[in-house]
C-alpha positions in Angstrom: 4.8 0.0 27.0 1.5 -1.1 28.4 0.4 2.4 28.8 1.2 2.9 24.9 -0.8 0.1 23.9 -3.8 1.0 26.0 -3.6 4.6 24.4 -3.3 3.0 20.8 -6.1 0.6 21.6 -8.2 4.2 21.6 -7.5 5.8 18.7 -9.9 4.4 16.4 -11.3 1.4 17.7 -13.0 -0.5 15.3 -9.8 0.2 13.0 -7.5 -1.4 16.0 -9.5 -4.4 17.1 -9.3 -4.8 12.8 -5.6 -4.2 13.6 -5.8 -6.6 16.6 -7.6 -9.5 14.7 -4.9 -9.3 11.5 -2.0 -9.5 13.8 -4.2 -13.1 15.0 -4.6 -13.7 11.2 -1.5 -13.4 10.2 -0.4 -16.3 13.1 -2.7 -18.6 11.0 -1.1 -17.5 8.0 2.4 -18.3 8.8 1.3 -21.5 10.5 -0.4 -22.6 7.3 3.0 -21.7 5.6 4.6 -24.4 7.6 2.5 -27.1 7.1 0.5 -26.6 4.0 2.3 -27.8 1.4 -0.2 -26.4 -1.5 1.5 -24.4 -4.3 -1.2 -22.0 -5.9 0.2 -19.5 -9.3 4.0 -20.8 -8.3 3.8 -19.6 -4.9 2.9 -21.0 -0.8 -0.9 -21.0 -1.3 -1.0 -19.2 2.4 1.8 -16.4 1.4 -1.1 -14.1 -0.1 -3.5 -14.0 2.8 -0.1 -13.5 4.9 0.9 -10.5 3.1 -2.2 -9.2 3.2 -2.9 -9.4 6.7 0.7 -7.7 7.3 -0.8 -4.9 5.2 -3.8 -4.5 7.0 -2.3 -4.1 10.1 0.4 -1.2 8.5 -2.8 0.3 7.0 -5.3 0.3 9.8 -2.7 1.0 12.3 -1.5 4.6 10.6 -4.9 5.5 9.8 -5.7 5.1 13.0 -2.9 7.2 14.5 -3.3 9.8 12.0 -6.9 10.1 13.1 -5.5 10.4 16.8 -4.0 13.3 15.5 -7.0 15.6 15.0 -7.7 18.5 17.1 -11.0 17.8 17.8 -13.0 14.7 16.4 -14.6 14.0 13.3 -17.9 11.9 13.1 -17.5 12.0 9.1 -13.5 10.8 9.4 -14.6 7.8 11.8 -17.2 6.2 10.2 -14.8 6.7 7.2 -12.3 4.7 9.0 -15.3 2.5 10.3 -15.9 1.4 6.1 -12.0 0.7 5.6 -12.6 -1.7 8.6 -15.7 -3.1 7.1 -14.2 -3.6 3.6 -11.0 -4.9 5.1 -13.2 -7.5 6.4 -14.9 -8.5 3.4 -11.3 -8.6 1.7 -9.5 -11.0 4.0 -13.0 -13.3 4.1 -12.8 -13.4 0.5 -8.8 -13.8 0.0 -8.5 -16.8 3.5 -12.0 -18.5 1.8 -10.3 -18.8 -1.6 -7.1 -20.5 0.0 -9.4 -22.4 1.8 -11.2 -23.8 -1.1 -7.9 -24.0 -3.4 -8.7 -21.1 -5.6 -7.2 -18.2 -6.2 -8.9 -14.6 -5.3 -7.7 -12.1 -7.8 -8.6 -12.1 -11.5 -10.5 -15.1 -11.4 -13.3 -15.6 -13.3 -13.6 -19.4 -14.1 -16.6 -20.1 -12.7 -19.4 -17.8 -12.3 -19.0 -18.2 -8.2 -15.5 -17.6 -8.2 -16.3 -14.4 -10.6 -19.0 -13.1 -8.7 -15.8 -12.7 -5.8 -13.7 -10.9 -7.9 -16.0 -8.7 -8.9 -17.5 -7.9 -5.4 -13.7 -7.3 -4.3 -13.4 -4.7 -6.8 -16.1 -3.3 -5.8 -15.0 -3.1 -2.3 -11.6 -1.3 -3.2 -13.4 1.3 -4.7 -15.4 2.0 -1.5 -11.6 1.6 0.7 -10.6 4.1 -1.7 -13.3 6.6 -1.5 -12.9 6.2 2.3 -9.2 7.0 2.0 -9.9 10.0 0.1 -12.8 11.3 2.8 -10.1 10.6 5.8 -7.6 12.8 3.7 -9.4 15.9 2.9 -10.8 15.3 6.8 -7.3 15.4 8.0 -5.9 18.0 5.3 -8.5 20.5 6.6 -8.2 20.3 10.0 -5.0 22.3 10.5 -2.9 20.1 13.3 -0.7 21.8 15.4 2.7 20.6 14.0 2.7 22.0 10.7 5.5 19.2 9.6 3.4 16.3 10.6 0.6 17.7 8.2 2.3 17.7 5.8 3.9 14.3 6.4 0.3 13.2 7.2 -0.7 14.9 4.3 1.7 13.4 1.6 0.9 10.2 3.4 -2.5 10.1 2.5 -2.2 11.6 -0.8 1.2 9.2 -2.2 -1.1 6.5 -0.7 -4.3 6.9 -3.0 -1.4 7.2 -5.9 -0.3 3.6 -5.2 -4.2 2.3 -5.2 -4.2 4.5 -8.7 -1.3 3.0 -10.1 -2.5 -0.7 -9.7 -5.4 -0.2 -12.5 -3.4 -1.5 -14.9 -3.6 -4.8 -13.5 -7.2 -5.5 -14.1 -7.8 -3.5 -17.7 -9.2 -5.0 -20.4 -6.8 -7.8 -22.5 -4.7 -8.4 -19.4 -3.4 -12.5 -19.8 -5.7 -12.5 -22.7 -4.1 -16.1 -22.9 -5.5 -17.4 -20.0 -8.5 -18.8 -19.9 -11.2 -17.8 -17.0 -8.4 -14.9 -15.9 -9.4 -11.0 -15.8 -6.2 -9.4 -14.8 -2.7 -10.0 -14.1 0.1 -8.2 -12.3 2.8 -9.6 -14.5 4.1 -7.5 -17.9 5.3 -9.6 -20.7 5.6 -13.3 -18.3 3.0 -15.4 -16.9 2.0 -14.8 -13.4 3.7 -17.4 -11.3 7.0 -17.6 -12.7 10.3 -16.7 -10.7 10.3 -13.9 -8.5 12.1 -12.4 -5.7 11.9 -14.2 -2.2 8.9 -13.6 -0.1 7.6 -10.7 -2.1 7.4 -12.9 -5.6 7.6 -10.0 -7.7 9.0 -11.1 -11.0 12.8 -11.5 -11.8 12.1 -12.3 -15.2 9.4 -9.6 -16.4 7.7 -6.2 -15.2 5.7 -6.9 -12.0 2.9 -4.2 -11.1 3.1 -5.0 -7.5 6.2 -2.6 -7.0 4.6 0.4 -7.9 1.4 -0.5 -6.1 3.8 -1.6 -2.7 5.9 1.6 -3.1 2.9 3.7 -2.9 1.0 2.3 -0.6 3.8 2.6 2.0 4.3 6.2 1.6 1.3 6.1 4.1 4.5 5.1 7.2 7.3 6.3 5.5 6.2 10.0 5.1 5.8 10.3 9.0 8.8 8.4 10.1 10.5 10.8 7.9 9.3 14.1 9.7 10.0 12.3 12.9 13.4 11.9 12.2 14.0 15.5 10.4 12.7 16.6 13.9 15.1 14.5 16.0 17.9 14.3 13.8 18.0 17.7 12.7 17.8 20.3 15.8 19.1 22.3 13.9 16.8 23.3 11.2 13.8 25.4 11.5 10.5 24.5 10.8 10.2 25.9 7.7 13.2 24.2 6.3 11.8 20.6 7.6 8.8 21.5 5.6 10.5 22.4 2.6 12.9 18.8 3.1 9.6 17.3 3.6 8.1 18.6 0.1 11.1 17.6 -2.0 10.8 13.9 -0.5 7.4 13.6 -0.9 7.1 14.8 -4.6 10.5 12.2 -5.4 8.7 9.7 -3.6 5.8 10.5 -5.8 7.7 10.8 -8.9 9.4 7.2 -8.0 6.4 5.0 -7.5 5.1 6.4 -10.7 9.0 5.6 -12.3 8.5 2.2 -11.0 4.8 1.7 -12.6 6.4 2.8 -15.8 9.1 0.3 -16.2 6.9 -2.5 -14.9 4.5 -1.6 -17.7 7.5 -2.0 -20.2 8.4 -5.4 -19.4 11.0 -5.2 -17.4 12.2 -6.6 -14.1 12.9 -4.6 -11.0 16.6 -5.3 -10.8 17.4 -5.6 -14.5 16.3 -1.7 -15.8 17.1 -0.8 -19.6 19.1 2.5 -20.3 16.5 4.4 -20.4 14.7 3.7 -16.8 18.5 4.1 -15.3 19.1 7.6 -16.9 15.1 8.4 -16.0 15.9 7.5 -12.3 19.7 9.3 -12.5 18.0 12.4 -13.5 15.3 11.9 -10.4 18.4 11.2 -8.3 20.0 15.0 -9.5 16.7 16.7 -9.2 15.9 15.5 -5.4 19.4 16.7 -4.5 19.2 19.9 -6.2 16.3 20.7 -4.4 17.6 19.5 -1.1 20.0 21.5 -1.0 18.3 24.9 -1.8 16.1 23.9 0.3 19.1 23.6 3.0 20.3 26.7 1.8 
């Protein structure tokens, strides 16, 4: 174990002392859970920086595997990962000062300080996501020598800059055009801060963006923990059938974060879909299994 962690600890290291110091974060987070009793958009007023700092250390601990992963080192790939790190930073400061101070971080513009946040956030995820997109085409190019975990790595990357895309719609023009000194929302058809599901708060009683957004971001773990366990599970099956297997997942996986966005943007709640987003996702359902099994065959 110890020799694992000291290995990880060189993989990218400003990305895993970034790692290192969310994991520490995150701590404070749950500690401020306990014994802050503040309520901030219907929610803990520490659960946001918590889930955040979770993220962070999913995020910057993949991309900083996946850079392991290279053949031989890029300078333009690491000072790629170097301005995730950087931004990272400037997100968490911004998101932790907020609680501190009683606001909230995202879509608030009700006073020109707390504006001048928002706006320098969104700024900074445009940077994260031109970073992201450098680190892909870096690692895309570079052939590795396991075919199966470039394309896991590949997908991975590529499902993950889908899941920044999809979030847009939270912050375009007219979202909670009710609500004073707001710019955004990630609620469809409800207020923000009304009932959700436990710990994630996305909304039981309208469409929630978040899902989407959560669902694509992830595809950044899931996609390798899949090829790892085509290759241990399946002995069986050549490499060019895992490849194939890992295609059809990754294109559904694709397909269902953007199914997801879609019935959020109609208004409705993750566990209570209309007709139509049950026969969209039935026919999803067939299409994977279809091609699973000519791919199998």
């Amino acid at each position: 174990m110890t020799t694992v962690l000291h290995r990880a600890a060189h993989w990218h290291r400003p990305l895993m002392l970034f790692v290192s110091a969310m994991a520490i974060l995150a701590v404070v987070c749950a500690v401020g859970l306990a014994v802050d009793p503040r309520v901030l958009t219907g929610v803990p007023i520490w659960l946001k920086p918590l889930k955040f700092c979770l993220s962070f250390v999913l995020y910057g601990g993949t991309l900083a595997w996946m850079l392991s992963l290279l053949p031989r080192r890029s300078r333009t790939a690491e000072w790629a990962g170097t301005v995730v790190v950087a931004v990272g930073v400037l997100e968490m400061a911004v998101i932790v000062g907020q609680v501190l101070r009683g606001r909230t971080s995202h879509y608030n513009e009700s006073t020109p300080f707390d504006a001048a946040l928002w706006q320098l956030m969104g700024a900074a995820i445009m940077v994260l996501f031109a970073a992201h997109l450098v680190i892909g085409v870096v690692l895309v190019r570079q052939p590795l020598a396991d075919r199966v975990a470039r394309c896991a790595v590949g997908f991975g990357l590529g499902l993950t800059l889908l899941g920044m895309l999809v979030a847009m719609p939270m912050v375009l023009p007219g979202r909670a055009p009710d609500v004073e000194g707001i710019a955004g929302a990630h609620s469809v058809g409800v207020p923000d801060g009304g009932p959700g599901l436990p710990l994630l708060g996305w909304s039981t009683t309208g469409g929630d963006l978040r899902i989407g957004h959560f669902v694509g971001l992830h595809a950044l773990q899931a996609m390798p923990i899949l090829a790892l366990l085509l290759h241990r599970w399946t002995d069986r099956l050549d490499e060019r059938t895992r490849l194939r297997l890992l295609t059809v997942a990754g294109v559904a996986y694709g397909v269902f974060t953007v199914l997801l966005t879609w019935q959020a943007l109609r208004g409705q709640p993750l566990l209570r879909p209309d007709a139509l987003t049950l026969a969209a996702l039935a026919v999803l359902l067939v299409a994977t299994a279809t091609a699973a099994g000519a791919a199998l065959a």
